[in-house]
N, C-alpha and C positions, 0 to 999 in steps of 0.2 A: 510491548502491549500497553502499560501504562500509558507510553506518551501517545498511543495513537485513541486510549478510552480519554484521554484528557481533551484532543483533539477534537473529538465527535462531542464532547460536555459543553464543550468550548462552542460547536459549533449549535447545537442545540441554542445554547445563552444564547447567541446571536441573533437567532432564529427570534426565540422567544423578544429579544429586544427589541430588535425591531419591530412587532406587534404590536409591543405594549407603544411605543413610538409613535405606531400609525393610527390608534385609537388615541392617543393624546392628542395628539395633530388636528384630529379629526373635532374633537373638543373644543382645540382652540377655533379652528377654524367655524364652530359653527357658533360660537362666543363672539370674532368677532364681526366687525362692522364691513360686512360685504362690498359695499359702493365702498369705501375707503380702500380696500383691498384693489376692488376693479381697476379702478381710476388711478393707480399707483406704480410705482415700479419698485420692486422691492433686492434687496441687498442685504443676506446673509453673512455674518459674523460667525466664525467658533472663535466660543469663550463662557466665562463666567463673569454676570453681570455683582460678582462682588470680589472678582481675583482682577486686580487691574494688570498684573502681569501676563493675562493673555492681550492683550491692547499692546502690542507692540510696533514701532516705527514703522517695518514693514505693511502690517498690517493697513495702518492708517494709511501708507503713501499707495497701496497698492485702492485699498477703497475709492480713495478721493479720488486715482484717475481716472478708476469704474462709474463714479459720481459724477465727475466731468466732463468724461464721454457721453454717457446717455445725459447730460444737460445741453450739451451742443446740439448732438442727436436728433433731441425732442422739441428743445424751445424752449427747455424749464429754466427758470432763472433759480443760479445761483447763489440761494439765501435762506437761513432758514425757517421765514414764512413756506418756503418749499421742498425741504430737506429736512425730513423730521428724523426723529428715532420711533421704534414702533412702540413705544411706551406714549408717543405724544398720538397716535392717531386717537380718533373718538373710540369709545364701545369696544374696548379691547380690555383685557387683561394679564399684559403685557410689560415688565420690567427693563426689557433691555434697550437700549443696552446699557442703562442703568449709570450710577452715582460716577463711575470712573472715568465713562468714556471725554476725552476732553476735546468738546467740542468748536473751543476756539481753537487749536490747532487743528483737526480736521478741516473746518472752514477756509481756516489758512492754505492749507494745501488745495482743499478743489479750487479755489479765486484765487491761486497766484500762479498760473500759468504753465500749467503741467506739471503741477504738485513742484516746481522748482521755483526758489524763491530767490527772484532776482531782484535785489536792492538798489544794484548799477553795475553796468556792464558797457564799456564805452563800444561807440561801432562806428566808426570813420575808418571805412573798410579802404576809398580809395585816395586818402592821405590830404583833402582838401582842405580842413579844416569845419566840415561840416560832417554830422551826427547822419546817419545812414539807415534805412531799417532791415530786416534781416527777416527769415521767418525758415526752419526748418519742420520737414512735413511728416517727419514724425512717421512714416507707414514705408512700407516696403522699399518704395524707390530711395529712400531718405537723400531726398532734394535738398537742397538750398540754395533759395530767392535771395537775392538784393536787391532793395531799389535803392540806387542814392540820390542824395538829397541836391537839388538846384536851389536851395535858401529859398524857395517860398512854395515847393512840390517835390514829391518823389516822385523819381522818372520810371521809367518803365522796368518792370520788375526782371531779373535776368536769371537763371541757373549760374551759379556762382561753382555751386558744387555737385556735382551727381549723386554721391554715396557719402552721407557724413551723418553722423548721430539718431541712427535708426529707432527704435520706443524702444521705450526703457532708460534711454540715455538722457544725460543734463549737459545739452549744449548752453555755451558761454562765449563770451567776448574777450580780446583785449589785445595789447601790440606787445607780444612775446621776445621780438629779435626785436624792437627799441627804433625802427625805422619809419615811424609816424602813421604807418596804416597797420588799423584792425585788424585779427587777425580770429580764426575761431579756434576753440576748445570741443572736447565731449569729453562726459567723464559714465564708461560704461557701465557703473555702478555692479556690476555682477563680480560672482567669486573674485576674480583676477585684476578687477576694480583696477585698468588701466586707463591712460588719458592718454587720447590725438589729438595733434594739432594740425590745422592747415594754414600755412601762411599769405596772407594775398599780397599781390602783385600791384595790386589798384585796379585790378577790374575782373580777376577771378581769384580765386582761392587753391592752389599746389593740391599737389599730394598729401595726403594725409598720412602722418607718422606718430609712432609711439613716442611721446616724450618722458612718459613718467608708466612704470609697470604696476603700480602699487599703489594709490591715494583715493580718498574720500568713496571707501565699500559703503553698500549698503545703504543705511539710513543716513546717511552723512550728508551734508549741506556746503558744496562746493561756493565757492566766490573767486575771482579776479579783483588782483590790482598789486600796485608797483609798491611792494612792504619796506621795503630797503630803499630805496631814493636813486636808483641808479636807470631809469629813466623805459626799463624792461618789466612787463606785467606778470606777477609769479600767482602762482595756485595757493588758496588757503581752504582748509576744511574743517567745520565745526563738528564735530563728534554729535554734540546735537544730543546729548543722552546723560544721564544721571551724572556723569565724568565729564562732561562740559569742557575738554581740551580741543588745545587749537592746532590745530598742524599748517606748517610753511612749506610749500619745496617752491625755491628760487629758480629763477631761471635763466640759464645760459645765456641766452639770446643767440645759441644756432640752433640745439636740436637737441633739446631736453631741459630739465628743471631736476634739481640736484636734488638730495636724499631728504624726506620729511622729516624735520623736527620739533619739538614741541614748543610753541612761542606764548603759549597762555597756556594753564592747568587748571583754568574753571571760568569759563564766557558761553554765553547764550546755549543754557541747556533746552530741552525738550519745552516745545511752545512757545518760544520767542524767536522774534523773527530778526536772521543775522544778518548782518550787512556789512562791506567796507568803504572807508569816504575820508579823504583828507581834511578831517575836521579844524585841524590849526594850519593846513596853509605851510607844513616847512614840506610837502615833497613827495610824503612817505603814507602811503593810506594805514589809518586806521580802522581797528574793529570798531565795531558800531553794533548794538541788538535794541531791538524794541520788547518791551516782555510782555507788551498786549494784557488781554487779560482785562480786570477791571483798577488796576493802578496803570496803567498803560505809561509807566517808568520808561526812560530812554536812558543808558549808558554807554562809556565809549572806554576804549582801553587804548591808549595812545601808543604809534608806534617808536620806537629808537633804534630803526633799522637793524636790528638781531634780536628782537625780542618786543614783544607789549607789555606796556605797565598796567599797574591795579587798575581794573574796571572802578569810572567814576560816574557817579550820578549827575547826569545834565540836562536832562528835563524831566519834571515829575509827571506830566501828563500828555500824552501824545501819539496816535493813529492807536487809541484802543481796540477791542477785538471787533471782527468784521471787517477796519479797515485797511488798504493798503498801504505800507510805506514804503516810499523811495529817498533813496541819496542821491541830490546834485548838486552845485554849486548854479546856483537860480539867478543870485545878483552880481557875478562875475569879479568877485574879490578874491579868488581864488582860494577860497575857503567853501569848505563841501556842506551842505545844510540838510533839511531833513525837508521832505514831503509826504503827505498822506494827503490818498484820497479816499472819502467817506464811502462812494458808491449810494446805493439804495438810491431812497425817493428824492434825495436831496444832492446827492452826487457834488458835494462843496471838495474842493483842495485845497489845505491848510498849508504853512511855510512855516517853520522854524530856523529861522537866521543863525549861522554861526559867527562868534566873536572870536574863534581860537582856544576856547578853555570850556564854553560852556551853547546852548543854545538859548536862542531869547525865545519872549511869547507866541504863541501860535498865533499865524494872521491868515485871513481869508484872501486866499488869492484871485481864486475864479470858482461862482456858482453852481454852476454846472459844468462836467464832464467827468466820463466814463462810470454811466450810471452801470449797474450790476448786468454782468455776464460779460461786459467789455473787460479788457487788459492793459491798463496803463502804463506808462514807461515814461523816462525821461533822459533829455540826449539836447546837444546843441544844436539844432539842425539850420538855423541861418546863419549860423558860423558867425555870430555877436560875440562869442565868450559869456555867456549866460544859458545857463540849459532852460529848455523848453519843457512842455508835456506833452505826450501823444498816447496814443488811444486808437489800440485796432477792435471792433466791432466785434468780429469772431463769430460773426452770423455770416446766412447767406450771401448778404452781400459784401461782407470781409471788406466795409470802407477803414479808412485812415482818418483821424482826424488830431491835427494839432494846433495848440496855444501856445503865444510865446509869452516871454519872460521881459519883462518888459523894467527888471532890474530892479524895483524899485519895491513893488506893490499887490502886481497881478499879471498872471497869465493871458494875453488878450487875443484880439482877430481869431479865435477858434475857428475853426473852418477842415475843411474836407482838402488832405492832399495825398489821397490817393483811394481810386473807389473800387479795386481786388486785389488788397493782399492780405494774407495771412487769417486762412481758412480754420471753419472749428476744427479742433485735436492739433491744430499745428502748433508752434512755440511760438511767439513774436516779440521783437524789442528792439 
């Protein structure tokens, strides 16, 4: 009898809660500013705008792709002249979501391509020596396109794959069996947080198999590349959280990648943005993270093939918050460099050169391109030995547009090669 009078107490509170709820509501709502309300799309949070520990990883990556979608959806650009908190509209009096929420990482995630933040991921799917583009579609069929590259256009776009990396998942790049063509990844980020690969042929993509049962759950930040030097691309994931460890699992190069273990114990925690890139030129990618923000710090953690040494500081300023940055090797010294681009009104892409030890000053390479809600990438696609930039639209008209590298100085002939791939909500690079 007790727990059923506790029951009906219990149920009454409820009752009455939600009242007082809908008379508060009703308060706010006539406080604030109507037209701003009309004219808006709005996006509920639970939390506490002074406990930062409801702001969790999840949280953020699941918003931003809800931010993303309805920005493709609509037409809104991706910025936060357009993306407020509702503490920023007019004629409100409204705190959230308040002191904690951190909004250059959020940002990070809607602008870097399906809240997955790809720094480089090679894609020379059919072994030619040219950079290829890819784009999976993310929705029920979970397709995958290729067009590759003829050194001055992408050819006609093909189904590579029928069923690979459906939403939710963080498809990736790289040549896993060590046989010159690209091959792809997903990493299905749910409870059981396993990784497929499918290998291509040079002009389709196999079967898809489990190679690894267990890597990068959750909020975790997958990447590609060859850590050890043995000429096979292995899986790395940043923990991305207060604990900032790095996990390695290598890869066989028939049909799996060996047991995760720990190769750094504190690199690119929450809000900076991770990446790998053969900074010195001996073989072996290195970590790389950008820490954005308003010191917009670049550090690198060298690899020694079993392990990364101490994170060192190599550039004190570079792609601060808003912007994107990427790893290529841009002047074909077979040293891996760093790129941002600004986006917004001015859409400039900066270069930072590697020497092997450190990066030099940021130089303006090309003016304009991939001004905001486009998605940049970088890849070799005239097969020079110098990576290029490109830039899918991710509008209606989902064109292609790339500059090349011109080794020296700047990005040049920008131009349109390719005018339907890689629709809004899909991945592309």
């Amino acid at each position: 009898m007790a727990e059923l009078l506790v029951r009906r107490r219990q149920r009454v509170h409820r009752v009455r809660r939600r009242r007082r709820l809908r008379r508060r509501l009703q308060r706010h709502r006539s406080r604030e500013d109507l037209g701003a309300n009309a004219s808006a799309l709005g996006i509920e949070h639970e939390g506490y705008v002074n406990n930062a520990s409801w702001f969790t990883d999840a949280m953020y990556r699941s918003s931003a792709a809800l931010t993303r979608h309805l920005c493709d959806q609509h037409g809104i650009p991706k910025d936060r002249a357009h993306i407020l908190g509702h503490n920023e509209l007019p004629g409100n009096d409204h705190t959230d979501p308040g002191p904690h929420w951190n909004w250059d990482y959020y940002m990070q995630l809607v602008t870097s391509g399906g809240g997955t933040m790809l720094g480089g991921s090679p894609t020379d799917f059919t072994g030619d020596g040219k950079d290829d583009i890819v784009t999976f579609t993310q929705n029920p069929e979970a397709d995958v396109y290729v067009a590759p590259s003829t050194g001055s256009a992408f050819g006609g776009a093909k189904v590579w794959h029928d069923f690979f990396a459906p939403g939710g998942e963080t498809p990736l790049s790289g040549d896993f069996n060590g046989d010159g063509k690209d091959d792809i990844v997903t990493f299905t980020r749910d409870p059981e947080a396993d990784v497929y690969v499918a290998l291509s042929d040079g002009s389709r993509f196999g079967a898809a198999s489990v190679w690894h049962d267990h890597f990068a759950p959750g909020g975790e930040v997958p990447a590609v590349g060859d850590v050890n030097g043995d000429g096979k691309d292995d899986i790395v994931t940043f923990t991305h959280d207060a604990d900032a460890k790095v996990y390695v699992a290598l890869s066989n190069g028939v049909d799996g990648f060996g047991p995760a273990s720990v190769w750094h114990d504190f690199f690119a925690p929450a809000g900076e943005f991770p990446a790998l890139g053969d900074v010195n030129g001996d073989g072996r990618d290195d970590l790389i993270t950008f820490t954005q923000g308003s010191t917009a710090d670049v550090y690198v953690a060298f690899s020694n093939g079993s392990g990364f040494g101490p994170g060192q500081l190599v550039h004190e300023h570079f792609a601060p918050a808003g912007e994107q940055p990427r790893v290529g090797d841009v002047n074909g010294d077979g040293k891996d460099d760093i790129i941002t681009f600004t986006q917004g009104a001015n859409s400039d892409v900066y270069v930072a050169l590697s020497d092997g030890a450190r990066f030099g000053g940021g130089q303006l390479w090309n003016e304009f391109f991939a001004p905001d809600g486009e998605f940049p990438y970088v890849g070799d696609y005239d097969g020079d030995g110098k990576d290029d930039i490109v830039t899918f639209t991710h509008n209606a008209d989902a064109d292609v547009y790339v500059a090349l590298s011109n080794g020296t100085n700047a990005f040049v002939n920008g131009r349109k090669w390719h005018d339907f791939f890689g629709l809004a909500g899909e991945i592309s690079f």
